[in-house]
C-alpha positions in Angstrom: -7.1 -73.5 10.2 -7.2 -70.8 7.5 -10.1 -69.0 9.4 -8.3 -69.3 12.8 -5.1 -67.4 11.1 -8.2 -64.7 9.8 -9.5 -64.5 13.4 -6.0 -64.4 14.9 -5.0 -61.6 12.4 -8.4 -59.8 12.6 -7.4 -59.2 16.4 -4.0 -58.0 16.0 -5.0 -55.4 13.6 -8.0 -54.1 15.8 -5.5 -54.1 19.0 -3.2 -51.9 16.5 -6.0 -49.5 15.9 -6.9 -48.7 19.3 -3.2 -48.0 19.9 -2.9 -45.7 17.6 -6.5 -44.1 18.5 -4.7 -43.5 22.1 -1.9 -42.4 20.4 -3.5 -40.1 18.5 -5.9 -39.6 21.8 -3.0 -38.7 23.5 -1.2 -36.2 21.2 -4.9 -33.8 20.9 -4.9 -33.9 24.4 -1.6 -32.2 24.4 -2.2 -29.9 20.9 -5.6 -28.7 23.0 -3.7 -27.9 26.4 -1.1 -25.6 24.6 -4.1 -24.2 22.9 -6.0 -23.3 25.8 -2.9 -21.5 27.5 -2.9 -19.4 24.2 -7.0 -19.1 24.3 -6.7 -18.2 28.2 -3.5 -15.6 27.9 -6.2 -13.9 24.6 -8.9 -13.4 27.3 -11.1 -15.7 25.3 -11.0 -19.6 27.5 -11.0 -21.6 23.9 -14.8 -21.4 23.8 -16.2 -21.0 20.5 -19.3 -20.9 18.8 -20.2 -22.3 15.5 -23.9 -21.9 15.9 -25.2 -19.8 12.8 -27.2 -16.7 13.9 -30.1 -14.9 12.1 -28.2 -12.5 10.7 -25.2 -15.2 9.5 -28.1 -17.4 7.4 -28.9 -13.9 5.3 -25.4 -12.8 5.3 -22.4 -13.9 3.6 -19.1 -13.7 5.8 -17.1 -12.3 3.1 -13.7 -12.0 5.3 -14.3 -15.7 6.2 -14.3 -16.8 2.6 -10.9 -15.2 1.6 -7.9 -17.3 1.0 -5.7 -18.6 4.5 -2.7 -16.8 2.2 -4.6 -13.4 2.7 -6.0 -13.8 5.6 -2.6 -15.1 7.4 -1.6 -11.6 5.3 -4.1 -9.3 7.1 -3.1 -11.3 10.8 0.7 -10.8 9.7 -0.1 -6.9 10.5 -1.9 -7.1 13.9 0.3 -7.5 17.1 0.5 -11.3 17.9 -2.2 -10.9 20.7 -4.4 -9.4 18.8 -4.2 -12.1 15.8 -4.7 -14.8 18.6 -7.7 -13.5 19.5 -9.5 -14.1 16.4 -9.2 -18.1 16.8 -12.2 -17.2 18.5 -15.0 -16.5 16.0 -15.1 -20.1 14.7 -13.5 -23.2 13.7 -12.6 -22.0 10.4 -10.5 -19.3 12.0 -8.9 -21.3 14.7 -5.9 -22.1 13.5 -5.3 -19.6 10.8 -3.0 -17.4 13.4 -0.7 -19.9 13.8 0.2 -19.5 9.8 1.5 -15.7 10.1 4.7 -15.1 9.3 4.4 -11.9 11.7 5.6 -12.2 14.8 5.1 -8.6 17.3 5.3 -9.6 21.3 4.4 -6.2 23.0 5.2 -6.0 26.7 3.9 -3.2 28.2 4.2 -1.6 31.4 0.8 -2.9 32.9 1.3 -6.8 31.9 2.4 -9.4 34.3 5.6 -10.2 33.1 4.8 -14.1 33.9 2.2 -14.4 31.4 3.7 -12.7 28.6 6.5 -15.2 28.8 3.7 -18.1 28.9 2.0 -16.4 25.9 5.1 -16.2 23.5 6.3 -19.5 24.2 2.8 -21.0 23.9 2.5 -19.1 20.5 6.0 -19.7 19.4 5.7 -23.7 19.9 2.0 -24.0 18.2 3.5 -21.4 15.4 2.9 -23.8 12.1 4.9 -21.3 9.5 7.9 -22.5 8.1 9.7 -18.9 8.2 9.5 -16.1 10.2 9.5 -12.6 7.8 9.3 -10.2 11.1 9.7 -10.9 14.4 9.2 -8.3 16.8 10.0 -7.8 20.8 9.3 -5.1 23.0 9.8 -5.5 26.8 9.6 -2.9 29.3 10.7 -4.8 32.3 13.7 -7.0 33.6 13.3 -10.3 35.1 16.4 -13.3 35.9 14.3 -15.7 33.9 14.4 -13.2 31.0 17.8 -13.5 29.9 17.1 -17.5 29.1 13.8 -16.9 27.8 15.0 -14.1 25.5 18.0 -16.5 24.5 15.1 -19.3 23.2 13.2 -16.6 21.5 15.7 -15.2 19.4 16.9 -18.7 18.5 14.1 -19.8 17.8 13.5 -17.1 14.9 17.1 -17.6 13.9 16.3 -21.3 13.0 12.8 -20.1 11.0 14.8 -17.6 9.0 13.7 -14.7 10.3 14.5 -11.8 7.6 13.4 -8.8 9.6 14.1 -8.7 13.7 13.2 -5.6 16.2 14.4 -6.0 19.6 13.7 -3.3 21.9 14.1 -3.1 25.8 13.9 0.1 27.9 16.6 1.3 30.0 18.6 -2.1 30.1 20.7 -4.5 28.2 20.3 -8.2 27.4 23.0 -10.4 25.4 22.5 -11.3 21.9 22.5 -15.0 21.3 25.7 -16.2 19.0 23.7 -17.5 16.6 22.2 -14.0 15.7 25.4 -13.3 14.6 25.4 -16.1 12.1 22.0 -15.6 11.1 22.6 -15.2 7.0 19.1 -14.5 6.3 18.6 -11.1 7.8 17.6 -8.3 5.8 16.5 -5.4 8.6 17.9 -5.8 11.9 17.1 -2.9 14.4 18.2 -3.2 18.2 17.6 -1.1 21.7 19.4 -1.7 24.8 21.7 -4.7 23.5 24.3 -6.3 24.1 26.6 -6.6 21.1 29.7 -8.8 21.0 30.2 -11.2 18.7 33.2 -14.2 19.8 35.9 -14.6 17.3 33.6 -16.7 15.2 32.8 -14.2 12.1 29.9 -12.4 11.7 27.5 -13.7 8.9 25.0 -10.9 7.7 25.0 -11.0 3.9 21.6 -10.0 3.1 21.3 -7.5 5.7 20.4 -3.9 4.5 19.4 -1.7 7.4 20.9 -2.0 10.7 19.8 0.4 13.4 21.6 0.3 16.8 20.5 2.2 19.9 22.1 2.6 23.4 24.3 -0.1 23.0 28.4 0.1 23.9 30.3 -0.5 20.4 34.0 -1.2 22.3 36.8 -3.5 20.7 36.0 -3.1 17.3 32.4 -4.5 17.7 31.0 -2.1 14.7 33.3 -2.6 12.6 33.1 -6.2 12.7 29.6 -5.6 12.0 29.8 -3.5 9.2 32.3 -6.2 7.7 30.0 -8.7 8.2 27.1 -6.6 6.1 28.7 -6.7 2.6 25.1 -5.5 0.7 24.5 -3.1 4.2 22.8 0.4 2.8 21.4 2.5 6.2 23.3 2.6 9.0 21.8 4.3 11.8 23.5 4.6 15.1 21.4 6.2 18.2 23.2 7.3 21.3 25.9 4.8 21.2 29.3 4.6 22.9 32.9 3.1 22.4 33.9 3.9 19.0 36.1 6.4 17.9 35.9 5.8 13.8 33.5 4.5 11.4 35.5 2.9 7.9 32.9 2.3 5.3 34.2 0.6 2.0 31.7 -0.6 1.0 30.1 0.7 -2.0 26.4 -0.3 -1.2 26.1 1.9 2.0 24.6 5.1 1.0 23.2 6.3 4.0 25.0 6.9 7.5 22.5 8.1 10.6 24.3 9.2 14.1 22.1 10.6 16.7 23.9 11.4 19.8 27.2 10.1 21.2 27.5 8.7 24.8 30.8 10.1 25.8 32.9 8.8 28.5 35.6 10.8 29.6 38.0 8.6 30.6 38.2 6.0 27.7 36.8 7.9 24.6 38.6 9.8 22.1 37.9 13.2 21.6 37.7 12.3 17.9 34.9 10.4 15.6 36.6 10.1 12.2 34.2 9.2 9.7 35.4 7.7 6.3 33.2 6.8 3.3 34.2 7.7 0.0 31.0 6.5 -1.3 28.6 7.4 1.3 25.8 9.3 0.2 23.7 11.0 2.8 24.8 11.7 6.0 22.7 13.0 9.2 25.1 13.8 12.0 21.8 14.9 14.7 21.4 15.3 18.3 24.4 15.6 21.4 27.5 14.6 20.8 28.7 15.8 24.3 32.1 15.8 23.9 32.6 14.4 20.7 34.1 16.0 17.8 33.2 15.0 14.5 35.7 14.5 11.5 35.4 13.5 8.0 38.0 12.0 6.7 36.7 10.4 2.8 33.1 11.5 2.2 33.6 12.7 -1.6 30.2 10.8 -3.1 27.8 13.0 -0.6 24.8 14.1 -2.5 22.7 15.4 1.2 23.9 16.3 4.7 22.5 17.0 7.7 24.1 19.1 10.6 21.7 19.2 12.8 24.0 18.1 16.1 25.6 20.5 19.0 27.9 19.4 21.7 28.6 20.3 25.4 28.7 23.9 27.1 32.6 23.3 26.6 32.5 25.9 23.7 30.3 29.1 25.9 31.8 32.0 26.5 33.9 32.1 30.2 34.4 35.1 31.4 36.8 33.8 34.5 39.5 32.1 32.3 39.8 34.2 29.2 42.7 32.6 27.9 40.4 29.3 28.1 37.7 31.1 26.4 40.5 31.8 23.3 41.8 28.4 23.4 37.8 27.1 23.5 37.2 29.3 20.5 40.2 28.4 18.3 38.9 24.9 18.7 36.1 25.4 18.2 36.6 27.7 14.0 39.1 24.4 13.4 36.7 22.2 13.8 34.0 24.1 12.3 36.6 25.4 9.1 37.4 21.6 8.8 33.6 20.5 9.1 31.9 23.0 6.6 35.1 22.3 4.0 34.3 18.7 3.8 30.9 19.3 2.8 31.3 22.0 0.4 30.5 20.0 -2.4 27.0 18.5 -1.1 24.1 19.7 -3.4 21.5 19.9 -0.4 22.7 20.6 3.3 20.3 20.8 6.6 22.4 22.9 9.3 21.2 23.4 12.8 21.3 26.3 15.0 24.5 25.3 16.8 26.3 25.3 13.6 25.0 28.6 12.6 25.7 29.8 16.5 29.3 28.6 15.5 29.7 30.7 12.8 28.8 33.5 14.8 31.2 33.1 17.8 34.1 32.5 15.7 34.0 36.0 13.9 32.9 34.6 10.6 36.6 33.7 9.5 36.1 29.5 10.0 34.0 29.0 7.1 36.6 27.1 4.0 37.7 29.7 1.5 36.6 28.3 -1.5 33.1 28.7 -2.4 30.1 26.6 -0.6 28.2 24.2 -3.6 25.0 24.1 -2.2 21.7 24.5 -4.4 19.5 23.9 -1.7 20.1 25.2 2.0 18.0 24.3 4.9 18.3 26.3 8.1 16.9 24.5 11.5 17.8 27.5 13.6 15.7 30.2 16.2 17.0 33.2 14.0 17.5 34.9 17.1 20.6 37.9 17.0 23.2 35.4 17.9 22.0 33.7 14.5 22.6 36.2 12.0 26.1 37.2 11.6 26.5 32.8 10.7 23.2 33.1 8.2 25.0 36.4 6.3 28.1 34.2 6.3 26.3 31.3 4.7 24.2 33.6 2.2 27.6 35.1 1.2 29.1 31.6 0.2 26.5 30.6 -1.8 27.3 31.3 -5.4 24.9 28.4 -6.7 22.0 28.6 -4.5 18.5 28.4 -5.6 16.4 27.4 -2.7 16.6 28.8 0.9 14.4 27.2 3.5 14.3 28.6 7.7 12.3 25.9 9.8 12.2 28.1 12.7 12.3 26.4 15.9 9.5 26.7 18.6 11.9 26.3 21.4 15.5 25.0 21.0 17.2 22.6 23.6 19.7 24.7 26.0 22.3 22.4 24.7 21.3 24.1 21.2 22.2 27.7 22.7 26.2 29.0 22.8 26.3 31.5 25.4 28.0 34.6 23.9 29.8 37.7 25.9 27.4 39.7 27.4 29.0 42.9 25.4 28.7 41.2 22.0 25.9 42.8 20.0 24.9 42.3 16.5 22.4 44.7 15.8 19.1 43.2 16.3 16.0 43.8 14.3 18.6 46.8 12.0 21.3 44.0 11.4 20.1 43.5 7.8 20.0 47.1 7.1 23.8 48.0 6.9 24.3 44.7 4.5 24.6 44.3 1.1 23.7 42.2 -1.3 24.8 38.4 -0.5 22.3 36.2 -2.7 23.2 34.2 -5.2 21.8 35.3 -8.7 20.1 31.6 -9.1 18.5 32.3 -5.6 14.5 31.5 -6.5 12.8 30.2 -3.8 12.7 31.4 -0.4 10.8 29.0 2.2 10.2 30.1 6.0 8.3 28.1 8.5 7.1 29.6 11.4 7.6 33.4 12.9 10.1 35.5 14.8 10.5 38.8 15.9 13.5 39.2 13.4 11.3 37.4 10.6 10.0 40.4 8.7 13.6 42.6 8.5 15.2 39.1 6.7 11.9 38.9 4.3 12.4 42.9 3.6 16.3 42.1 3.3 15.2 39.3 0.7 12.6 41.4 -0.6 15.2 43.8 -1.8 18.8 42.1 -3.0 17.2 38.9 -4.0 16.7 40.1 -8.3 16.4 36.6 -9.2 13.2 35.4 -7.1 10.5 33.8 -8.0 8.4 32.6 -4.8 8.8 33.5 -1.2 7.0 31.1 1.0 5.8 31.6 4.3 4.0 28.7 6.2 2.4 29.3 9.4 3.2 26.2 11.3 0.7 24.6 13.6 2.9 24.2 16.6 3.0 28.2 16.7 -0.5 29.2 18.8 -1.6 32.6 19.4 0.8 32.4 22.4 3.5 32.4 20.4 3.0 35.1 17.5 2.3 37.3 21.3 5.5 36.5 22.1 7.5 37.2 19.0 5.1 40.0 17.8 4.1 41.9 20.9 0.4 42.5 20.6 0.2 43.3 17.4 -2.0 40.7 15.5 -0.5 38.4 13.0 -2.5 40.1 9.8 -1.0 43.4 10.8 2.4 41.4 10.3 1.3 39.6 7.1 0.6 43.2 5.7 3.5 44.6 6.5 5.6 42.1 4.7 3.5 42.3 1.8 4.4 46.1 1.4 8.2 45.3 1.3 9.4 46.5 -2.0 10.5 43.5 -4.2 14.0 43.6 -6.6 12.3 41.1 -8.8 9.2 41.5 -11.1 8.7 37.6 -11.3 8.4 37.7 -6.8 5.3 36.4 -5.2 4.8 36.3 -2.0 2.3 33.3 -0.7 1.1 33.0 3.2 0.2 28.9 3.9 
């Protein structure tokens, strides 16, 4: 009997063991389908061959041989394609893709939209990583079963984690999945063509550092939900957005504030952005603001600004309506007089050609009465005539200044340029020669990039008031060909120029002149 309950249970556990062989059968089956979908959208069709070669017998395969921590390292910085393709070369690299922690889907203009969508969710369910440190998504095409798939994808690097996530569209908009909003363990988040709006549920980003938002409406508070939401946020970077009218920072963590451009609608937006952030370090204000004026309110921790921006052809001169034109103009010295007074105190400024341009048109009287505080002064500007009444202006401010750098500008945007009176006249090339000395007795260091027909009378004007000066610099930028030293020069040749400048007499003993 003993040896019939052996026998008896001798057959139930073989029965058991080819269950679980099917079983086991049956889930390979499926792990190899989804891996052929991934091998086939690589280019490769899953074939791979472990057959050593001549040169493999004599050879070690050093990469081969490295860690899967380094080597999932090394995939981690290859597009997601690219780092499927290498389950190729053998067995030992066949499923080290699926350990990145990198995720970059790049959709480009020549894919079929269908397969990419069969590639990332193939990759995305085989994806063996526990976390997801980047996750990246560029599409340049729109498709209805998009806006699900994009929903999945998001999620699904919400629930690994995901610390760092680019989303990136071209020229439309798809909705953020809520739990985005909620995802706590985000510490870069950059996105392009979004959607934003979180429900009333509140927004949960407390590790996030650097948010970067580009054409994307910011109506109903939406931003500053955000930014309440980001309590460790440092860079805030906003790129031709729309919808808001301030920006309230009180937090004491964000140190940097990036706007380039403003969308401006004129039938719902304010003419007004009012800008408050007592602790606020840098500040780039860059690019068109159409409409949009700028106004800081609280910004008494800036270190470095940048006025780089110009607005709409609402300032040019008109010569139909010239009670407009006076009306345009006294708008335009408040807003400027307001502007340059909040940023007196900066230590290192950038201002653009429509700034300088500004100074110009409004008769030199908008700059703050008390004295500018900058030590070092960067000029993005043409240094054409309409230019040099708002540089003299600037100089003349200046007390403090020790370092003077002009990055001349090869062509700037007609948005750039305020159109002037036609009878308005400055001087041209001889407007240095009736002024005086305006340089700060700290001045050293004079920096100029690039060349322009009223180039060498500044350098002689420097040359000659500046007794403090130690090193004038003059770099001759690649982006200006033989085309352009023609058209700023005539056809005289560029050495003539350089030897002209070097016979300026020089104020101060301790002066050199140096040509990069």
């Amino acid at each position: 009997m003993d040896e019939n309950i052996d026998w008896q249970s001798s057959q139930e556990e073989q029965q058991l063991d080819e269950e679980e062989r099917e079983q086991e059968q049956e889930g390979e089956e499926q792990e190899s389908s989804q891996e052929q979908e991934v091998d086939n959208e690589a280019g490769k069709g899953g074939h791979y061959n472990d057959r050593p070669t001549k040169r493999s017998k004599n050879c070690l395969d050093r990469i081969s041989e490295l860690p899967d921590s380094v080597l999932t390292y090394i995939l981690s910085l290859l597009p997601t394609r690219d780092a499927v393709k290498t389950s190729a070369l053998s067995k030992r690299w066949r499923h080290t893709w699926a350990l990145i922690s990198s995720l970059i889907y790049l959709c480009n203009t020549h894919e079929s939209l269908s397969k990419f969508i069969e590639f990332v969710d193939a990759t995305l369910i085989l994806h063996r990583s526990s976390k997801i440190s980047k996750f990246v998504l560029l599409l340049t095409s729109r498709d209805r079963l998009m806006d699900s798939k994009f929903q999945l994808w998001v999620h699904a690097a919400v629930i690994k984690e995901v610390e760092e996530l680019s989303i990136k569209f071209n020229t439309f908009n798809y909705w953020l999945p809520q739990s985005l909003y909620l995802c706590n363990s985000l510490t870069k988040l950059s996105l392009s063509n979004c959607w934003i709006a979180p429900n009333d549920s509140t927004v949960d980003w407390r590790l996030l550092k650097h948010l970067t938002i580009t054409n994307a409406p910011l109506e109903g508070g939406v931003l500053q939900k955000l930014l309440t939401g980001s309590p460790l946020l440092e860079t805030l970077k906003l790129k031709n957005c729309k919808g808001f009218d301030q920006i309230d920072i009180n937090s004491q963590r964000l140190r940097r504030l990036v706007i380039n451009g403003y969308i401006y609608n004129s039938i719902s937006d304010h003419r007004c952005l009012e800008i408050s952030a007592p602790s606020l370090q840098s500040l780039e204000i860059l690019g068109s603001m159409d409409m949009k004026k700028c106004r800081l309110k609280n910004v008494s921790s800036l270190f470095h600004a940048s006025l780089t921006f110009y607005m709409s052809s609402m300032y040019d001169y008109s010569e139909s309506d010239e009670e407009a034109d006076f009306a345009r103009v006294e708008d335009l010295r408040n807003m400027v007089r307001d502007l340059m007074e909040r940023v007196r105190h900066v230590q290192h400024i950038t201002i653009g050609t429509w700034i300088v341009q500004a100074l110009s048109r409004c008769e030199l009287d908008c700059l703050p009465s008390s004295i500018l505080m900058y030590k070092c002064l960067v000029l993005k500007i043409d240094l054409c005539e309409h230019e040099l009444p708002g540089i003299a202006s600037l100089l003349r401010s200046s007390p403090v200044l020790e370092r003077l750098v002009i990055d001349l500008l090869l062509m700037p945007e007609d948005g750039q340029i305020l159109h002037f009176e036609d009878m308005v006249f400055f001087g041209g090339k001889n407007y240095w020669t009736s002024k005086q000395d305006m340089f700060s007795q700290s001045l050293k260091i004079v920096e100029i990039s690039g060349f322009s027909e009223f180039m060498p009378e500044f350098v002689r004007f420097v040359l000659h008031y500046a007794k403090a000066l130690e090193k004038l610099v003059i770099k001759r930028e690649i982006r200006f060909n033989e085309e352009h030293w023609v058209r700023y020069f005539g056809q005289d040749n560029f050495f003539k120029v350089v030897q002209q400048l070097l016979s300026f007499p020089r104020s101060s003993a301790h002066a050199q002149i140096l040509l990069l």
